[in-house]
ROMAR-373694 format. One line per field, with one value per residue (C-alpha): residue number from 1; x, y, z; residue in three letters. Coordinates in nm, 2 decimals, padded with zeros to 4 digits. Example, Ala and Ser with C-alpha at 12.3 -4.5 7.8 and 13.67 -1.06 7.14 Angstrom:
ROMAR-373694
i	(1, 2)
px	(01.23, 01.37)
py	(-00.45, -00.11)
pz	(00.78, 00.71)
aa	(ALA, SER)
//
This chain:
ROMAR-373694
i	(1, 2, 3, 4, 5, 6, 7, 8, 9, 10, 11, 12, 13, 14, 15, 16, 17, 18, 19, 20, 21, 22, 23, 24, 25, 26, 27, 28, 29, 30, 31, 32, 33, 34, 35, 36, 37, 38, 39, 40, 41, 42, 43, 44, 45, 46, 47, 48, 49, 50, 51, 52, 53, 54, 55, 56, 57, 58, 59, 60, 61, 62, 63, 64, 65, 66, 67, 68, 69, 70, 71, 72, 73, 74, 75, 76, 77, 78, 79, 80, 81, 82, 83, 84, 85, 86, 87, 88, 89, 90, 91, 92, 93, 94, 95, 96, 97, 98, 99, 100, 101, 102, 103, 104, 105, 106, 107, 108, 109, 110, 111, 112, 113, 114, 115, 116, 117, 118, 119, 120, 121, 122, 123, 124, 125, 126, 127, 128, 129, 130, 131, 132, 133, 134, 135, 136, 137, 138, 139, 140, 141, 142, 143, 144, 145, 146, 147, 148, 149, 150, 151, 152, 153, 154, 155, 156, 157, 158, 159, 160, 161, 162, 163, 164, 165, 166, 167, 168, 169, 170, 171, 172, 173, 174, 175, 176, 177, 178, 179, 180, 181, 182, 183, 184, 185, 186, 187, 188, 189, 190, 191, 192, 193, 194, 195, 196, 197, 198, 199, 200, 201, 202, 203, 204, 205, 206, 207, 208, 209, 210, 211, 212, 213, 214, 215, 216, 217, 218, 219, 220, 221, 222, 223, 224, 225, 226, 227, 228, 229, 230, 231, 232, 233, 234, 235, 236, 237, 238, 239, 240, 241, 242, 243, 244, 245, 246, 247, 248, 249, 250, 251, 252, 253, 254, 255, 256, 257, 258, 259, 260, 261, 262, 263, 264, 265, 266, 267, 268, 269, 270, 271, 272, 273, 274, 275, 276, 277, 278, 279, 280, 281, 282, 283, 284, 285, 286, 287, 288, 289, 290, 291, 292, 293, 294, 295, 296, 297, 298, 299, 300, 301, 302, 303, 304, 305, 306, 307, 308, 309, 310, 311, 312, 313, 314, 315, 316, 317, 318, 319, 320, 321, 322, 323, 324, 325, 326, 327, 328, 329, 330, 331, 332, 333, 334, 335, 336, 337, 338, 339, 340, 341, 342, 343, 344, 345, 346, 347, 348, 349, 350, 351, 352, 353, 354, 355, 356, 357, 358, 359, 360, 361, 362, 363, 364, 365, 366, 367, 368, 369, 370, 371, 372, 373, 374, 375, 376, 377, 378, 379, 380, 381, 382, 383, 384, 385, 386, 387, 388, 389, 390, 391, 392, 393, 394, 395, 396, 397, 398, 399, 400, 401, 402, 403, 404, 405, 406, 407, 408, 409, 410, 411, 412, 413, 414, 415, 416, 417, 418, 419, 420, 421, 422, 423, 424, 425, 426, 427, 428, 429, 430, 431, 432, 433, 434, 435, 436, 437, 438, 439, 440, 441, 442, 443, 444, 445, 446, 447, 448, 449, 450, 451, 452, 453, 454, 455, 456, 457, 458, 459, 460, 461, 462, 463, 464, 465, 466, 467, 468, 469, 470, 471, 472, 473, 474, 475, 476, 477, 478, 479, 480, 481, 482, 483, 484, 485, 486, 487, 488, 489, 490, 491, 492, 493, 494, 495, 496, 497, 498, 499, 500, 501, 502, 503, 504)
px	(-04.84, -04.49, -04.38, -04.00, -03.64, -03.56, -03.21, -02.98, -02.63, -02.30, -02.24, -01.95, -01.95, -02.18, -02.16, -02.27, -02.31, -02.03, -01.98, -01.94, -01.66, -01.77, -01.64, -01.74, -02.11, -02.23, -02.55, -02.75, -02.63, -02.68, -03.10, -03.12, -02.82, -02.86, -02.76, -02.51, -02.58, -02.31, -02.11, -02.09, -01.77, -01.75, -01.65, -01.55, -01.48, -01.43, -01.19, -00.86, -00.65, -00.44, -00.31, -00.53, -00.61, -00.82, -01.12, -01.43, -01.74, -01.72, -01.76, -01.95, -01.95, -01.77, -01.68, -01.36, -01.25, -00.88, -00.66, -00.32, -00.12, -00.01, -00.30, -00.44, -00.64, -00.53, -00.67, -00.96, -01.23, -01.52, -01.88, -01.97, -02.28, -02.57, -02.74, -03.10, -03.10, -03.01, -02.91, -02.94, -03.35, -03.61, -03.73, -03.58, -03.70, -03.84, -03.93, -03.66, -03.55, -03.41, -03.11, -03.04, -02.89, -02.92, -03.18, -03.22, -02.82, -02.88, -02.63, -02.88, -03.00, -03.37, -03.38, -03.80, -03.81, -03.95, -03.80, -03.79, -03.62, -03.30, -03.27, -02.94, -02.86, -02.50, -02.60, -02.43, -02.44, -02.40, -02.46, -02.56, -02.37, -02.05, -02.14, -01.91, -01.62, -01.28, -01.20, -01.62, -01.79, -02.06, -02.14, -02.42, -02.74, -02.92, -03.35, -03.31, -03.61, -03.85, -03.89, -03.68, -03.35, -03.07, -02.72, -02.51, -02.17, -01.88, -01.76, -01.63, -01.89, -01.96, -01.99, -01.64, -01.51, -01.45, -01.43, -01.07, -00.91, -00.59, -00.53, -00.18, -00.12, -00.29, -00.60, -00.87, -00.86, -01.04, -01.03, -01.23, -01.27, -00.99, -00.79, -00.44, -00.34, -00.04, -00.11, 00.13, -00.08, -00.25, -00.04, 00.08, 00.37, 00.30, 00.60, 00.86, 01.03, 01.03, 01.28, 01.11, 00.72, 00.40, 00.05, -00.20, -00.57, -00.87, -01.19, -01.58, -01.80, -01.92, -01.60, -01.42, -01.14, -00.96, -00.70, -00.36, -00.16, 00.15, 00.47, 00.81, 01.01, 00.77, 00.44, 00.19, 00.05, -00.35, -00.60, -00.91, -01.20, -01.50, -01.71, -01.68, -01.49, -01.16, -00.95, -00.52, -00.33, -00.01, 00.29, 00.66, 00.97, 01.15, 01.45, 01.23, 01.05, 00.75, 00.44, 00.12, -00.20, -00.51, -00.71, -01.02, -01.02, -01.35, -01.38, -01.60, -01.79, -01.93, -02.29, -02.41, -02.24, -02.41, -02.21, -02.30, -02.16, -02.26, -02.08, -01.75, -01.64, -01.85, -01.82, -01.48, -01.47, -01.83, -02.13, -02.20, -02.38, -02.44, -02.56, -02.78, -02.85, -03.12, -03.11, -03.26, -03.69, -03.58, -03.91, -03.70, -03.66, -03.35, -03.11, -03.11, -02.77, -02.55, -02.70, -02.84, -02.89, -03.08, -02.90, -02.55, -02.42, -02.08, -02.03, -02.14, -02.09, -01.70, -01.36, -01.31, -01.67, -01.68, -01.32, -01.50, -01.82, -02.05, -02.15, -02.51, -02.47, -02.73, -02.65, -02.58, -02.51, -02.20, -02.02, -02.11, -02.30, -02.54, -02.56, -02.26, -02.15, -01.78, -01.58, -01.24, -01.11, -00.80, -00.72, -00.58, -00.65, -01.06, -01.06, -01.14, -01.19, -00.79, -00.73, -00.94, -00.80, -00.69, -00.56, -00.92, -00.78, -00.49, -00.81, -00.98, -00.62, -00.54, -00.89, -00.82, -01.14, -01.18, -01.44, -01.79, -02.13, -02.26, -02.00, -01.90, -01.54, -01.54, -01.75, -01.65, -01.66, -01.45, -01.20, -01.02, -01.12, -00.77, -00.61, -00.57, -00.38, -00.67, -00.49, -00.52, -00.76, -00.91, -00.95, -01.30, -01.35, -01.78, -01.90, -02.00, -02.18, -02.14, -02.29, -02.10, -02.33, -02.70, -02.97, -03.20, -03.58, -03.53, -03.57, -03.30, -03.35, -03.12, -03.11, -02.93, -02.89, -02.79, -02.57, -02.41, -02.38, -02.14, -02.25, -02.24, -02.51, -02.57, -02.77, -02.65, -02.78, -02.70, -02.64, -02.71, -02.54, -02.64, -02.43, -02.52, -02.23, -02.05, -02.28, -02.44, -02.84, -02.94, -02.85, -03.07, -03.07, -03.03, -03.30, -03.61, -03.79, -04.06, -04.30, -04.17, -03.80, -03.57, -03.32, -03.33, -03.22, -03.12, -03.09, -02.94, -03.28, -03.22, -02.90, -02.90, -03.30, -03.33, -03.35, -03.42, -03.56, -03.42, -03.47, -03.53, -03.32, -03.36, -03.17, -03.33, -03.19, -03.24, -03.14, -03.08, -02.86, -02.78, -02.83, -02.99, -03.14, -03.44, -03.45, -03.76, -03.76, -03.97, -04.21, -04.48, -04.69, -04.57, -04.75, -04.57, -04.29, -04.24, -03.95, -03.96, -03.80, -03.86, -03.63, -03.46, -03.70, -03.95, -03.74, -03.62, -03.94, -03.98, -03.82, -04.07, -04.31, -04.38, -04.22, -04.32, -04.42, -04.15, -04.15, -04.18)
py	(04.67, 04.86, 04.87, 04.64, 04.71, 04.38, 04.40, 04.15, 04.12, 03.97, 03.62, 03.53, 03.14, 02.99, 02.56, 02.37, 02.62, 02.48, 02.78, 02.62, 02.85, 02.94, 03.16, 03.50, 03.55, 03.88, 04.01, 03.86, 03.56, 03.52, 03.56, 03.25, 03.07, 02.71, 02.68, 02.38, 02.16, 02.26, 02.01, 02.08, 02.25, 02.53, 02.91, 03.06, 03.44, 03.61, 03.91, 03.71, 03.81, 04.09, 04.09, 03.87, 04.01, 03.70, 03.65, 03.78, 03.87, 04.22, 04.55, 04.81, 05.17, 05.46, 05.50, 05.41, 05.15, 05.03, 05.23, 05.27, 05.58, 05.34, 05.20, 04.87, 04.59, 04.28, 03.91, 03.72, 03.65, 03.36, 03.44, 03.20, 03.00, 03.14, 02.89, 03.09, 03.22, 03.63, 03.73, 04.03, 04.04, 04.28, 04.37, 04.54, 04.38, 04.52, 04.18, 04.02, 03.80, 04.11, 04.04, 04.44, 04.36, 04.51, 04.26, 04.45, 04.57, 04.92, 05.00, 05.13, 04.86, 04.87, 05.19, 05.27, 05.03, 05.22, 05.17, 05.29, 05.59, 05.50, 05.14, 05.06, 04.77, 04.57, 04.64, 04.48, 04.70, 04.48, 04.16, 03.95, 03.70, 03.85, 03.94, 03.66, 03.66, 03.77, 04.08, 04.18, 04.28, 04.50, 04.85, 05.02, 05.27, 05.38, 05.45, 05.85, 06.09, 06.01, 05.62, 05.52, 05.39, 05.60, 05.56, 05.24, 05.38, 05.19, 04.84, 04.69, 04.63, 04.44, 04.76, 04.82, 04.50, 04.39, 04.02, 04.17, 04.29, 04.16, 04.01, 03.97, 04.32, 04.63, 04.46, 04.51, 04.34, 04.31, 04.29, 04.31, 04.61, 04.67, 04.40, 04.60, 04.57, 04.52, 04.75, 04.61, 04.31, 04.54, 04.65, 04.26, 04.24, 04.64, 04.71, 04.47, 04.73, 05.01, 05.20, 05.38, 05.39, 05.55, 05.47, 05.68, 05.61, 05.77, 05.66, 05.61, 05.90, 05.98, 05.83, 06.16, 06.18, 05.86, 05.67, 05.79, 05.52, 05.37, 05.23, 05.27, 05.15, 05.16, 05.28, 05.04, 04.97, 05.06, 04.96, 05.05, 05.10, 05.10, 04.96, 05.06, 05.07, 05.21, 05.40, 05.33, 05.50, 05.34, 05.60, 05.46, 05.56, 05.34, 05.35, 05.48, 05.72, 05.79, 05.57, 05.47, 05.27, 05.26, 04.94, 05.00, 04.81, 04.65, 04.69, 04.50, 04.23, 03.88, 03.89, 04.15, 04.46, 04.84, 05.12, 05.45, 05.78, 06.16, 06.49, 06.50, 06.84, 07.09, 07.23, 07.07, 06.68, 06.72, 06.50, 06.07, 05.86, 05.48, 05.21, 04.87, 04.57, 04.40, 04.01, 03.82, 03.81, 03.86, 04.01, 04.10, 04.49, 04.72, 04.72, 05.14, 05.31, 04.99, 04.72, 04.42, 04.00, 04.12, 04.43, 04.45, 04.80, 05.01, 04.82, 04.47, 04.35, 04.43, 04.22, 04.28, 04.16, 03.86, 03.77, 03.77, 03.59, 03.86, 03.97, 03.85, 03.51, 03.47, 03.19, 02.82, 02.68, 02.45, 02.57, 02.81, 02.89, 02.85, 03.14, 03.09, 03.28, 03.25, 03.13, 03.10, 03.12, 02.88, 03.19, 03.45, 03.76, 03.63, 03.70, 04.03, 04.14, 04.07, 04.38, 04.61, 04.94, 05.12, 04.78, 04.61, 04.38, 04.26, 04.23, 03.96, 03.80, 03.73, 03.53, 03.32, 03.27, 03.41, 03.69, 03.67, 03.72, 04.01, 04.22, 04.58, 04.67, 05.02, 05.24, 05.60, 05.87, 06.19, 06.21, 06.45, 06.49, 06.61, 06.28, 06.06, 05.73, 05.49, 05.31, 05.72, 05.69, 06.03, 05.91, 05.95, 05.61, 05.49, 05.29, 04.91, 04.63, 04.32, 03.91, 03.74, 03.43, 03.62, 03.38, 03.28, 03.45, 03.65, 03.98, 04.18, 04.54, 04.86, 05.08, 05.48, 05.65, 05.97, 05.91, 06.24, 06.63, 06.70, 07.03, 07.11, 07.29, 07.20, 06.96, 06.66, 06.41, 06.04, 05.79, 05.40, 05.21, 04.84, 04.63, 04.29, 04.04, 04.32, 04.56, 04.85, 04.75, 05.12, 05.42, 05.59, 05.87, 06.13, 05.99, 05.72, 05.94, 06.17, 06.32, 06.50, 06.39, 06.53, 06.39, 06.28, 06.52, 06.52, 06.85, 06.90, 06.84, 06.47, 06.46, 06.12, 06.06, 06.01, 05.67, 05.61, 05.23, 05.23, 04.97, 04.62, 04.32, 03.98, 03.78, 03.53, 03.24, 03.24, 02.97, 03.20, 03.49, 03.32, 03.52, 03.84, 04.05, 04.23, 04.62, 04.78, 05.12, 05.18, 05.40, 05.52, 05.66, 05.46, 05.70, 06.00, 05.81, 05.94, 05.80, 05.61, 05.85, 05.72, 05.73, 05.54, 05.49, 05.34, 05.10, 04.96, 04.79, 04.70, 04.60, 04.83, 04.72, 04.37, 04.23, 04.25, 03.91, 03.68, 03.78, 03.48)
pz	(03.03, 02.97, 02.67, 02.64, 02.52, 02.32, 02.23, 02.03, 02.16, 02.09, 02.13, 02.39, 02.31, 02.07, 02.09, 01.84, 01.53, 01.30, 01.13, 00.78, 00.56, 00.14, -00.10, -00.10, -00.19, -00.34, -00.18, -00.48, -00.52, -00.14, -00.18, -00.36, -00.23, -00.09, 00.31, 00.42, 00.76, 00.98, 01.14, 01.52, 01.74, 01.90, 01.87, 02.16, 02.23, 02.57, 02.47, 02.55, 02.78, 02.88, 02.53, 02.33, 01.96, 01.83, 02.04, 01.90, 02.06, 02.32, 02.24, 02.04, 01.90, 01.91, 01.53, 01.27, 00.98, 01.01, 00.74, 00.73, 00.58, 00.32, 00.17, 00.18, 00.38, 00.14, 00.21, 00.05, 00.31, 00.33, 00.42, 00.72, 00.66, 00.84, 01.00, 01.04, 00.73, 00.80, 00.41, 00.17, 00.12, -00.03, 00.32, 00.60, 00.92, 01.22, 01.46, 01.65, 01.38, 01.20, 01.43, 01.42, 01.03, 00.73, 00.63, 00.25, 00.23, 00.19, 00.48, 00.69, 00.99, 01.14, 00.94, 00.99, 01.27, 01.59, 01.92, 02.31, 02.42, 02.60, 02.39, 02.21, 02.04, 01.79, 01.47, 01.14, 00.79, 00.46, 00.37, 00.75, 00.63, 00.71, 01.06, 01.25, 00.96, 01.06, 01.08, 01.12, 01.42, 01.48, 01.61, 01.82, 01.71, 01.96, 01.96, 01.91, 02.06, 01.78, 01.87, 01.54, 01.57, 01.44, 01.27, 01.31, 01.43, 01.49, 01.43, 01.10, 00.87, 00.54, 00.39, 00.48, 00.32, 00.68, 00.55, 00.36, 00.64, 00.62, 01.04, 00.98, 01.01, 01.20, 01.31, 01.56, 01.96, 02.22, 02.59, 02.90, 03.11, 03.36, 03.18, 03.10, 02.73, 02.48, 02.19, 01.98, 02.02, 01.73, 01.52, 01.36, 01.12, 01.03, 01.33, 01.24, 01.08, 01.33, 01.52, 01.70, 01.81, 02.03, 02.04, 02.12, 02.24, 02.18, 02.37, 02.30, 02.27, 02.62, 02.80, 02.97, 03.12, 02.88, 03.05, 02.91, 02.71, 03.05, 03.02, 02.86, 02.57, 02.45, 02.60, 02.46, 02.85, 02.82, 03.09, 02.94, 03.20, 03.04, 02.79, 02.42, 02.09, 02.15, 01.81, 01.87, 01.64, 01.60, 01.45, 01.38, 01.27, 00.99, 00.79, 00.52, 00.73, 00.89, 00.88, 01.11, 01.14, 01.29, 01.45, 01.71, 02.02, 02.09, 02.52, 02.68, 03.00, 02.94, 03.10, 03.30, 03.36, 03.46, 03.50, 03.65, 03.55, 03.71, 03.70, 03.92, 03.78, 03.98, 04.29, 04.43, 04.50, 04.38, 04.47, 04.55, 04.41, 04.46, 04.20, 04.37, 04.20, 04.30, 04.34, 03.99, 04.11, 04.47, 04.64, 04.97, 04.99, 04.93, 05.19, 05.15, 05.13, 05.19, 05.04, 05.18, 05.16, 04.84, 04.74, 04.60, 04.67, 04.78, 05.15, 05.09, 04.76, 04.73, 04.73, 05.14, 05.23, 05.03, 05.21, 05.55, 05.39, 05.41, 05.09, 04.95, 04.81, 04.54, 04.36, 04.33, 04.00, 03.97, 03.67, 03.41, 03.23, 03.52, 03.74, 04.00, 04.33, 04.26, 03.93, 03.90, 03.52, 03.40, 03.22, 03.48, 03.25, 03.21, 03.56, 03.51, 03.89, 03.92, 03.71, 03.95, 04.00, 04.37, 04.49, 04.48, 04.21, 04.44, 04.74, 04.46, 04.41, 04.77, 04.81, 04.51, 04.42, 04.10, 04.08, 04.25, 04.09, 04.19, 04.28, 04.25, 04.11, 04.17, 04.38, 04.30, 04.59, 04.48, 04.13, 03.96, 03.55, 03.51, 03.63, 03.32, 03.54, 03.60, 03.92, 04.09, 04.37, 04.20, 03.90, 03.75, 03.64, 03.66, 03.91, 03.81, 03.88, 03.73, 03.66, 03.48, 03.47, 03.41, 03.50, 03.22, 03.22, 03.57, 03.57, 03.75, 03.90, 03.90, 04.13, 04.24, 04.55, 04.61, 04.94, 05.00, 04.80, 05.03, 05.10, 04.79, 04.59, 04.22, 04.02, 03.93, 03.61, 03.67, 03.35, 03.36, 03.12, 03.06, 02.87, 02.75, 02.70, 02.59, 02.38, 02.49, 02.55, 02.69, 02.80, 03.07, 03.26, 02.98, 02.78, 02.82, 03.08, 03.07, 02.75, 02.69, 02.72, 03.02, 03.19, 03.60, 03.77, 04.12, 04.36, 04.62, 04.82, 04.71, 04.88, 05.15, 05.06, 04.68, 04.54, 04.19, 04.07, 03.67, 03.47, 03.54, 03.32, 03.16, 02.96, 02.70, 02.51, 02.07, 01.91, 01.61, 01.81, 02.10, 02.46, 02.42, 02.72, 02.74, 02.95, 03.06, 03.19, 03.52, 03.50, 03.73, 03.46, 03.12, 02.90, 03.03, 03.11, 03.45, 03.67, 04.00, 04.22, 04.56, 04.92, 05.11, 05.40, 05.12, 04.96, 05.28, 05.31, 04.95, 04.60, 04.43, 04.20, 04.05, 03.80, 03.45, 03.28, 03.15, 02.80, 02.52)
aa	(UNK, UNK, UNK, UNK, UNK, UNK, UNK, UNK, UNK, UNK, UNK, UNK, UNK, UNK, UNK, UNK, UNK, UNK, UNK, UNK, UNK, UNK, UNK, UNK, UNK, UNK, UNK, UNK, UNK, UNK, UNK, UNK, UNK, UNK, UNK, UNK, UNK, UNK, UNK, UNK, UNK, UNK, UNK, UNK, UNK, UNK, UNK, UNK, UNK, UNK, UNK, UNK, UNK, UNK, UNK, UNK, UNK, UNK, UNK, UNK, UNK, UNK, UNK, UNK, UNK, UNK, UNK, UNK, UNK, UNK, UNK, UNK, UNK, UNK, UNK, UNK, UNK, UNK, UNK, UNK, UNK, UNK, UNK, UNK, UNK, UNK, UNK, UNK, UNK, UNK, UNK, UNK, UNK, UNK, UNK, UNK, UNK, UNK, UNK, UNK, UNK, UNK, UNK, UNK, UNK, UNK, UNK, UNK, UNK, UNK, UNK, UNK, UNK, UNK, UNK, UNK, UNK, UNK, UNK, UNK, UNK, UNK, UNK, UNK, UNK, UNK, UNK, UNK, UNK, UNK, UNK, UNK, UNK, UNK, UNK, UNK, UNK, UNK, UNK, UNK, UNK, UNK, UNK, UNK, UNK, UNK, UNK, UNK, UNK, UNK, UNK, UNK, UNK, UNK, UNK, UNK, UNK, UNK, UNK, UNK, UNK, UNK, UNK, UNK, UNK, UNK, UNK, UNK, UNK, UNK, UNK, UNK, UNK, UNK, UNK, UNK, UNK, UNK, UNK, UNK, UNK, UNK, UNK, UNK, UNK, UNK, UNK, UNK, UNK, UNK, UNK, UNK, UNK, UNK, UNK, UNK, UNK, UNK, UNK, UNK, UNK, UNK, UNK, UNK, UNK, UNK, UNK, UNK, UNK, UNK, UNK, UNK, UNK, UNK, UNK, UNK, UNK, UNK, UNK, UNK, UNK, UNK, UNK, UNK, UNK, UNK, UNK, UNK, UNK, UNK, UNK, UNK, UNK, UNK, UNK, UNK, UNK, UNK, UNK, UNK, UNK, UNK, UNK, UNK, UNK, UNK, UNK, UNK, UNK, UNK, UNK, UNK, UNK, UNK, UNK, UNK, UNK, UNK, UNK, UNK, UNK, UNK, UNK, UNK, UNK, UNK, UNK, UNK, UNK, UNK, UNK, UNK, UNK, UNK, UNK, UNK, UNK, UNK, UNK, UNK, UNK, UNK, UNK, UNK, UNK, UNK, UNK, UNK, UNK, UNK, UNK, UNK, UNK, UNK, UNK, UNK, UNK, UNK, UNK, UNK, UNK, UNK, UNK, UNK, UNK, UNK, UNK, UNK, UNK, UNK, UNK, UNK, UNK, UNK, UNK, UNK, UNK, UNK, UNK, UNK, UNK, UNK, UNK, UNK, UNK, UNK, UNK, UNK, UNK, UNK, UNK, UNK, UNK, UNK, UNK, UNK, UNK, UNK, UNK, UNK, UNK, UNK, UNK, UNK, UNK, UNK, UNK, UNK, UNK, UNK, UNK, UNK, UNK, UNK, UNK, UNK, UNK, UNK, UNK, UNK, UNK, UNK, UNK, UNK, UNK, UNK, UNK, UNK, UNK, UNK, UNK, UNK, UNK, UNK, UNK, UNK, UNK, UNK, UNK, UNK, UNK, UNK, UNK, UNK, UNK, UNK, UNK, UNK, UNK, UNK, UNK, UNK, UNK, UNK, UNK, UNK, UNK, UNK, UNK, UNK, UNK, UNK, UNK, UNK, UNK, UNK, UNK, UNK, UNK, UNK, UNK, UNK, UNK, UNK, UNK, UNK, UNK, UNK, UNK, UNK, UNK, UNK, UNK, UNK, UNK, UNK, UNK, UNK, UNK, UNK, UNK, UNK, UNK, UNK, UNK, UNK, UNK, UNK, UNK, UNK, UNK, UNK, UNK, UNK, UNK, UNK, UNK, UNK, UNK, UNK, UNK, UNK, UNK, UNK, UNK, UNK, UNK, UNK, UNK, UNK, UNK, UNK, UNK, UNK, UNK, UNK, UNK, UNK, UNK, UNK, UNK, UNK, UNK, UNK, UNK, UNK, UNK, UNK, UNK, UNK, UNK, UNK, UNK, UNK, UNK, UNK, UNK, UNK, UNK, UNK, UNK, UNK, UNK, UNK, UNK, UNK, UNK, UNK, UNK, UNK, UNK, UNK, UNK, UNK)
//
């Protein structure tokens, strides 16, 4: 049986919790401290819209605390109630009710606790019971080489006073991918006082080229295009001089999304490759290099083929958050295929649907790493598949072709990124295959044949952290953790192998 990638994620809308608001509880006086019913309602969180700055709930990593080059957060902050009892404790935790916390506040998370090469998961340092205050939210450690987990980078942590941050000023936001965003959304009162100002962006670790800040007077126009934690740096000019802030910008999808990354900088236009998503326990096969009834790829699963009625319709829930083929959000910016780039966005507009589930924003042929506009054709933005509405206890299967070298001759190394409402659940390609570890590698053999069957995808439901998916590798051997790297000819008659079981 193959060993699973059980992953805790970000909530996008938790019902019923009640998050019940204290005073601020010290890490001691939390062990022994009594918990309080809650009292119903409902916290929502989708990343707002183009320039939303208050949503909570998407994103992850990349690295930074919010400082400005005057000094000072400010505010008194409340530790929410936790309803399933994640507090400072003697123990660090290694089982899926750790939650990926820092269950014995020693600002490590899971630190001990093994893992599966290629697994990433939110982690929270501190006291847990500032995970869902203002101004908090978590980062991302991923499993390192040795099966532990390593360093929890990014977010803004307990350990950070994260409950003080003071929101009325620079403060963190969040968005969707694609969605294009205000940065002064950011920066609060901070700017009242400036005469003159520019932002600047950097982007996740990994992310390369980063879209350039857009606009003028004054160019605070970003349209992030991936998933991540985003640092702005905000500089002004005053009447008593200079001054700046920074505030991260947490990036990322409700539900599904997979994005697919390669080099583009070798050789030219350099090489193609395609992602597949395989329909949720669909047993029909791949539909090869353009998809199929069961396989959402580059030709069939896209804004102009779901116009004409073509592309795979896979599901048939009403409303979400059952699994639906098309859902059409009240709030324009939540309809995140609107935003596409190359005039795709404007494709989803004109059929007034809202966005379908599966679908693929961007398939990525040639780019130019030099080109920093996101809406250039050339630009070297990943390709990505998304569901916004996962079903429940179905596994879902990933797949990559190599369609085309074109004629050229060099190696190419393809990275699968899964995020899970929004946090990063594992990164594969570089790492998770092989004993020991080496990255796939395609030649230029591969070129039109290779298909590789990644990782296959479930999301559960906790009543203590919400949805939270599961990713499992596939292997052919899963001691040596070799890859299935199969053709096209072969997965036209097949999905590959079977499922694993639904896990508890």
């Amino acid at each position: 049986m193959r060993q699973q990638l059980q992953v805790a994620t970000l909530i996008l809308t938790t019902a019923g919790l009640g998050w019940l608001i204290a005073s601020p509880l010290a890490c001691a006086a939390s062990e022994g401290g009594s918990e309080l019913p809650g009292t119903g309602g409902e916290s929502s969180g989708t990343g707002g819209g183009a320039s939303s700055s208050s949503s909570t709930g998407v994103g992850g990593g990349g690295g930074m605390i919010m400082t400005t080059s005057t000094g000072g957060q400010g505010g008194e902050g409340g530790v929410p109630i936790n309803p399933c009892d994640s507090e400072c404790g003697d123990t660090e935790l290694c089982e899926s009710q750790g939650l990926a916390l820092d269950d014995d506040c020693d600002g490590q998370v899971d630190e001990g606790c093994t893992c599966i090469s290629g697994a990433a998961q939110s982690c929270f340092k501190g006291d847990p019971s500032y995970k869902d205050a203002p101004g908090c939210h978590p980062g991302t450690q991923k499993c390192t080489e040795f099966g532990l987990w390593g360093p929890c980078d990014g977010g803004l942590h307990a350990t950070e006073n994260c409950f003080g941050t003071d929101l009325t000023g620079c403060h963190p936001m969040h968005s969707p991918p694609f969605v294009w965003v205000d940065l002064k959304d950011g920066t609060g009162n901070f700017s009242n006082d400036a005469i003159s100002e520019t932002w600047t962006v950097a982007c996740p670790p990994g992310v390369s080229p980063c879209p350039g800040v857009v606009g003028t007077n004054p160019a605070d126009d970003f349209q992030p295009m991936q998933s991540g934690e985003y640092t702005v740096t905000y500089d002004k000019t005053t009447a008593n001089g200079p001054d700046s802030c920074t505030y991260p910008l947490f990036v990322g999808a409700p539900g599904l999304r997979v994005e697919l990354e390669w080099e583009h900088n070798l050789g030219g236009d350099g090489v193609d490759l395609d992602l597949h998503l395989h329909k949720p326990m669909g047993v029909g096969p791949w539909g090869g290099s353009m998809g199929g009834p069961e396989d959402c790829a580059y030709d069939n699963c896209v804004a102009w083929a779901f116009g004409l009625n073509m592309g795979p319709t896979w599901f048939s829930g009403l409303a979400p958050p059952d699994p639906v083929n098309w859902y059409l959000d009240p709030v324009f910016e939540m309809n995140t295929c609107y935003f596409d780039p190359r005039g795709v966005g404007q494709e989803w507009q004109t059929i007034g649907l809202g966005c379908h589930n599966p679908r693929l924003d961007v398939d990525n042929i040639t780019c130019d790493p030099n080109i920093t506009d996101p809406n250039n054709y050339d630009f070297c933005t990943p390709e990505n598949i998304n569901i916004d509405f996962p079903p429940v206890d179905e596994w879902t299967r990933i797949g990559v072709h190599y369609y085309s070298s074109h004629s050229l001759n060099y190696d190419v190394h393809p990275v699968v990124k899964v995020f899970c409402h929004g946090a990063l659940a594992a990164e594969l390609g570089p790492s998770g295959f092989y004993t020991p570890q080496a990255p796939i590698t395609f030649t230029p053999a591969d070129s039109s044949v290779r298909f590789w069957l990644v990782a296959d995808v479930l999301f559960k439901d906790d009543e203590c952290d919400g949805q939270f998916c599961v990713v499992e590798p596939l292997h052919i051997d899963p001691n040596a953790k070799t890859p299935i790297l199969t053709d096209t000819a072969i997965v036209q008659t097949t999905y590959g192998p079977s499922y694993p079981p639904i896990p508890p």
